[in-house]
N, C-alpha and C positions, 0 to 999 in steps of 0.2 A: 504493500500500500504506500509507503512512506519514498520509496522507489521512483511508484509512479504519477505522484505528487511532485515530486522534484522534478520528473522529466516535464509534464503539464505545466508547471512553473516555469520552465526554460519555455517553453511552448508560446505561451503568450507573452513573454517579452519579444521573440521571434516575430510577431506578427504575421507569422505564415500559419494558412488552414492547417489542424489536425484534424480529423477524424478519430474517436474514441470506441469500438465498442467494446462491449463489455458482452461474454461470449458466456453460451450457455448450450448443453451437449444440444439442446433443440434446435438453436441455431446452426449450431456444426452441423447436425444431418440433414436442416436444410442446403447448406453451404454446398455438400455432397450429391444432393438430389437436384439442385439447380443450380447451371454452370454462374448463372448472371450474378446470384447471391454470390456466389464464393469466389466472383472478380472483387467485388464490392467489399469484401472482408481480406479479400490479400491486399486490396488497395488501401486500406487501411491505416492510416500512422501509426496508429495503437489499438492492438488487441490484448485488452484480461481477461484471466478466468472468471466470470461472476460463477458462476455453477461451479457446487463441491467437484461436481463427476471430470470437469478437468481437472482440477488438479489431482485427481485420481488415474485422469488418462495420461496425464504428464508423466507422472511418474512410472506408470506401466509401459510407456513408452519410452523411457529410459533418458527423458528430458525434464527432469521435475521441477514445479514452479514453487518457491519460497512459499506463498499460502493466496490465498482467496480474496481477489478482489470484488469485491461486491459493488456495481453500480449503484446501488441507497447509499452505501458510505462513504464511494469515493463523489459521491457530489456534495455530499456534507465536507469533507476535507477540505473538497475546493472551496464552497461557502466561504470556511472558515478562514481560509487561505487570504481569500479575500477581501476579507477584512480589514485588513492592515496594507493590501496592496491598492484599494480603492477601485478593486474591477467591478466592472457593469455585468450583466448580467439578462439573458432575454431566456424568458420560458413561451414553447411552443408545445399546442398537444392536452390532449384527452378533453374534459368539457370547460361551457362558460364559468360554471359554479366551481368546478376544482380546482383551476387555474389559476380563477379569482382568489381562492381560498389558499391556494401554496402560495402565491405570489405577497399576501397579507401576513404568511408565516412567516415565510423566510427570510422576510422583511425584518421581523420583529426578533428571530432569533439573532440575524446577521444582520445589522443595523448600516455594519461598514460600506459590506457590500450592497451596490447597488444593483435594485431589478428596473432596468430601464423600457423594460418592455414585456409584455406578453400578449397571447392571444391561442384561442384555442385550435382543435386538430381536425375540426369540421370544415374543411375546405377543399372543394376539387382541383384537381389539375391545373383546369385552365387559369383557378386563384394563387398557384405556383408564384408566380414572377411576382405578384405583388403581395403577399408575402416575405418573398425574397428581399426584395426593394423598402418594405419595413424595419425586415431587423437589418438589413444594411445602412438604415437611416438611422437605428438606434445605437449604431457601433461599438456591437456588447464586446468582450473577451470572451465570453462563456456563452456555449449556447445548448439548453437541453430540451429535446424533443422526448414528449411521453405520444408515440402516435403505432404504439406496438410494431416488436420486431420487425414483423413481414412487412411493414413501411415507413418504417423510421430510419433503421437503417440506408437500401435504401434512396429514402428523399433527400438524406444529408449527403450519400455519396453523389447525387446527383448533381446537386449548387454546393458545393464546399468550396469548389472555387472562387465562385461566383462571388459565395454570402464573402468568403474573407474570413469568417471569423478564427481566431486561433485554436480555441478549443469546440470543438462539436461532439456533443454525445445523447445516445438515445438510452433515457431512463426507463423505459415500460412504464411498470406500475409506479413508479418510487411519488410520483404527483399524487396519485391519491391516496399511498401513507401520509404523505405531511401532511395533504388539504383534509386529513381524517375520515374521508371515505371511505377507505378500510383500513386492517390493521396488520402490523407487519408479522409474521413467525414471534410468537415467544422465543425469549432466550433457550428453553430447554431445545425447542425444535433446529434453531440454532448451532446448539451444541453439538448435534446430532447430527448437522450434516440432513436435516430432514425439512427444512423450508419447502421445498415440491411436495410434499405430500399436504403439508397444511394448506399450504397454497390452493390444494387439488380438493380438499376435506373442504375449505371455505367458498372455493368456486367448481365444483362440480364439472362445469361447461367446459373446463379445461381438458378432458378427460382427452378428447381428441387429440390433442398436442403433446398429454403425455407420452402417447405411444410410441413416441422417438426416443425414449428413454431406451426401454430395454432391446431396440436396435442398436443404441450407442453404445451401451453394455456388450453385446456380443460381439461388435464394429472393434471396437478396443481389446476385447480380448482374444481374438483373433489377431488382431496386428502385435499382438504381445507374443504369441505365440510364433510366427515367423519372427519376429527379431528377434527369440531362443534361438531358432534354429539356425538361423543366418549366423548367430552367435556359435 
């Protein structure tokens, strides 16, 4: 975490686009299933593990990552980061009311940092470019889209040039923890490595999405197994 904080902090003095995601075994086997998504994620500036099961698969893959970066806390870092550096700050993504509601939060915990804009993730295509043309008028540092993976990611690789802005990153759910819409895994589940299953216990609907789990499961242990052999 503390890693990828410092490199994000070199990032926006740079002035040049990143692209942040924050990677989860569901997004890898989409990655895998469609070539487009997995241009979009090697093109990437930065890729972390938010999912335990990387760093599960890191390590079975005989590349192992130090520990688990979780997209909810590394946008609190940055928050915090912010603080004292006086970045702006533009939230895009999920509804009017919980935008409104994180953007009133995060105000109030990080005072320093400024939200110099937002607006929500109801907008089509053709409202693209002005859009765009907004938070380019707003000339955040920081820019997080909650407009779920399969378009978040993505609509940022799409204009990251474009927007400029130094840090881009797509939060999912993490908007409507703060704006308290819902509520994040207990510490216990936490502990455990078991956030997807609460996740799955509080949203049901999810159920579909799960099922890239235990392909990722056999996906990995399979590639574990030739790299014994190979070995």
């Amino acid at each position: 975490m503390q890693d990828t904080v410092r490199y994000l902090i070199e990032a926006v003095r740079s002035r040049k686009p990143h692209q942040v995601i924050t990677a989860n075994p569901i997004m890898l086997m989409a990655a895998m299933e469609d070539p487009a998504y997995k241009k979009i994620m090697q093109e990437a500036e930065l890729v972390v593990p938010d999912g335990t099961g990387l760093v599960w698969a890191a390590q079975k893959g005989g590349e192992p990552v130090t520990e688990r970066v979780a997209g909810f806390d590394l946008l609190h870092e940055l928050m915090r980061e912010g603080q004292s550096r006086h970045w702006k700050v533009y939230l895009l993504g999920s509804t009017p009311e919980v935008i409104q509601e994180a953007a009133r939060r995060l105000t109030l915990q990080y005072p320093g940092t400024e939200i110099v804009g937002y607006r929500d993730g109801y907008f089509k295509p053709d409202q693209d470019l002005e859009v765009v043309a907004a938070i380019k008028a707003a000339s955040p540092d920081l820019l997080f889209v909650a407009r779920g993976a399969d378009t978040q990611e993505p609509w940022i690789g799409k204009y990251k040039q474009t927007l400029g802005v130094p840090v881009m990153m797509g939060v999912g759910g993490s908007l409507d923890i703060i704006s308290g819409k819902t509520k994040r895994a207990p510490v216990a589940f936490q502990k455990m490595r078991l956030e997807w299953l609460y996740r799955l216990l509080s949203e049901p609907t999810r159920f579909r999405r799960m099922l890239a789990l235990p392909k990722f499961v056999v996906r990995v242990l399979r590639a574990g197994e030739n790299l014994t052999k190979m070995g």
